[in-house]
C-alpha positions as CSV (number, residue, x, y, z in Angstrom):
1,X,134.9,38.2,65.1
2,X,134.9,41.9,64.0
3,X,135.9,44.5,66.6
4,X,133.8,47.1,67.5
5,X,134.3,50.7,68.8
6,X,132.5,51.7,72.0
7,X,132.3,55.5,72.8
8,X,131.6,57.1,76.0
9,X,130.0,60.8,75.2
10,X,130.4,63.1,78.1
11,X,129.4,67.1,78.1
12,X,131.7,69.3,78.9
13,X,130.9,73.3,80.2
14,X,133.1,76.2,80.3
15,X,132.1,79.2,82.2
16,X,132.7,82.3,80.2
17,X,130.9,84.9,81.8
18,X,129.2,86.4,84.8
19,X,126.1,88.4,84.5
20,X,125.0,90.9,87.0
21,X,121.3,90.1,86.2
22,X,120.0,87.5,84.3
23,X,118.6,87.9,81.0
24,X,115.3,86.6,80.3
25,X,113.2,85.8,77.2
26,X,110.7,88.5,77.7
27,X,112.6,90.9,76.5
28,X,114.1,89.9,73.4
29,X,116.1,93.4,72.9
30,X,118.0,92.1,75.9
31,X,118.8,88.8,74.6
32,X,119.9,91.2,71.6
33,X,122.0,92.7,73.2
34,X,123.7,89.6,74.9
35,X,124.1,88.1,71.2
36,X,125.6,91.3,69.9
37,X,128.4,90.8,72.7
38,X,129.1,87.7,72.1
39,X,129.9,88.9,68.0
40,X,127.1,87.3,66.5
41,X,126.1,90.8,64.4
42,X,130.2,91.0,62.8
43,X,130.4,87.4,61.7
44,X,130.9,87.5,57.8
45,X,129.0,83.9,57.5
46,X,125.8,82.7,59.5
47,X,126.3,81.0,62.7
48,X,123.4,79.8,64.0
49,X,123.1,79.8,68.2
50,X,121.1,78.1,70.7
51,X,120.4,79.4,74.1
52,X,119.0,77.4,76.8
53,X,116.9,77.9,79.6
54,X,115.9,77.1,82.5
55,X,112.1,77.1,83.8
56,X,112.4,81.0,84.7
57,X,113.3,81.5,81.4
58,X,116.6,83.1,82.1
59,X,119.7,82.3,79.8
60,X,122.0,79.8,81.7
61,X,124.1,78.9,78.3
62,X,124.7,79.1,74.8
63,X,126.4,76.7,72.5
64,X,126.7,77.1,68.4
65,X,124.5,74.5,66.5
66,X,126.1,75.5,62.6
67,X,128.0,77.9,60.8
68,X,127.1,78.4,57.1
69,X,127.5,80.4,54.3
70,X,127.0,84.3,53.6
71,X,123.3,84.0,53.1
72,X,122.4,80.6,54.7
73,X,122.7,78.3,57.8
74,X,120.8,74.5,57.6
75,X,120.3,72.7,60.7
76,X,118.4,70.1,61.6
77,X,116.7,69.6,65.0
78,X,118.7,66.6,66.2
79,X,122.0,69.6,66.4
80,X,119.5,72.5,67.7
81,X,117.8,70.0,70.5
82,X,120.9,67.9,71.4
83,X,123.2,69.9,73.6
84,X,119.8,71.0,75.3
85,X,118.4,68.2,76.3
86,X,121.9,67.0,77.5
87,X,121.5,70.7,80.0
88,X,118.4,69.9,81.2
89,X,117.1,73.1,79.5
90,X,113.3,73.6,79.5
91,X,113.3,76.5,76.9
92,X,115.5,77.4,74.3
93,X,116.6,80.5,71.7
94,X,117.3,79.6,68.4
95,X,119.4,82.8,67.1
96,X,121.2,83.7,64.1
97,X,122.9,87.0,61.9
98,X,122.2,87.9,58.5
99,X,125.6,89.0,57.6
100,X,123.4,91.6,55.0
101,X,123.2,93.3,58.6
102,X,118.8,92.5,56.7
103,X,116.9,91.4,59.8
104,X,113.8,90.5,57.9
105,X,113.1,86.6,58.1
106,X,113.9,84.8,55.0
107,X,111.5,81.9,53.9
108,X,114.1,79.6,54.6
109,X,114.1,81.2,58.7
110,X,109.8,81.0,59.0
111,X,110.0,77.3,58.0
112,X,113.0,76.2,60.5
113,X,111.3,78.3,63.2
114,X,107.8,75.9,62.9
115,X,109.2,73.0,62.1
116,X,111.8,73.4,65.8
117,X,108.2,75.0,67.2
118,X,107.3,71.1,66.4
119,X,110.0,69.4,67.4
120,X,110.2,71.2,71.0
121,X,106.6,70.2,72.1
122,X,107.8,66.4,70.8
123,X,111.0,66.6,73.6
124,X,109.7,69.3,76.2
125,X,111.5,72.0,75.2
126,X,109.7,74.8,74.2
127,X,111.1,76.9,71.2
128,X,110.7,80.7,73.3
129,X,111.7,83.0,70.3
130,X,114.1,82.8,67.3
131,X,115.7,86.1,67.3
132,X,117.7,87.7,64.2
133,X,120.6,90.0,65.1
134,X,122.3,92.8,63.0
135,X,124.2,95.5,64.4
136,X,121.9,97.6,64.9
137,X,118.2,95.7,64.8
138,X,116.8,92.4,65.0
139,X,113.6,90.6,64.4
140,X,112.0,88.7,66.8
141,X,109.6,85.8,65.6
142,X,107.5,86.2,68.9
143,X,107.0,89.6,68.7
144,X,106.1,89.7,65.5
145,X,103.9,86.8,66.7
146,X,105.2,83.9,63.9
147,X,106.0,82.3,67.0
């Protein structure tokens, strides 16, 4: 008889900051500014981010989903959901940088945004905003009502 490999998956956090107050998803310059902090606006390639949060819709985390390439950053929703649903997170961010330091949305950015809209009603996660940083600006899908 063939043997077979079991794994046991486990989640692991790592505090890496304090916040004085808690940044919430109605004002997306805020989260802005949190994702500029973290780097996100100087990375020479895409990285694609998810925050989550909880039913206040504050930020309790962030994990990376993807880094790409200087123009483009696939994902799939099994990698934005999966870390999410493993925090309990009732909301989530989708956030990425256009190295161009562009903020405007690229086709490729409106499609991924509806098809995760999608794909948060299916698990109970509801897709809050997907935010593009630059260094200076950023586009938010829910202000600009794509969302």
């Amino acid at each position: 008889m063939e043997e077979k490999t079991i794994y046991r998956y486990t989640l692991q956090r790592e505090k890496v900051s304090d916040v004085s107050d808690s940044i919430y998803m109605t004002d997306p310059s805020r989260v802005a500014e949190f994702l500029r902090s973290m780097g996100l606006a100087q990375e020479e390639q895409e990285h694609l981010v998810v925050l989550t949060l909880n039913p206040k819709n504050a930020v309790t985390g962030y994990y990376t989903v993807t880094i790409g390439l200087v123009n483009q950053a696939q994902a799939a929703g099994r990698e934005i959901f999966r870390k999410a649903i493993i925090a309990n997170a009732t909301g989530i961010i989708m956030a990425h940088n256009h190295p161009s330091n562009s903020c405007d949305p690229s086709t490729d950015d409106v499609r991924l945004t509806s098809l995760m809209r999608d794909a948060g009603k299916i698990v109970d996660i509801t897709l809050m905003d997907h935010i593009i940083v630059g260094e200076r600006d950023y586009f938010s899908f829910r202000e600009k009502n794509i969302l």
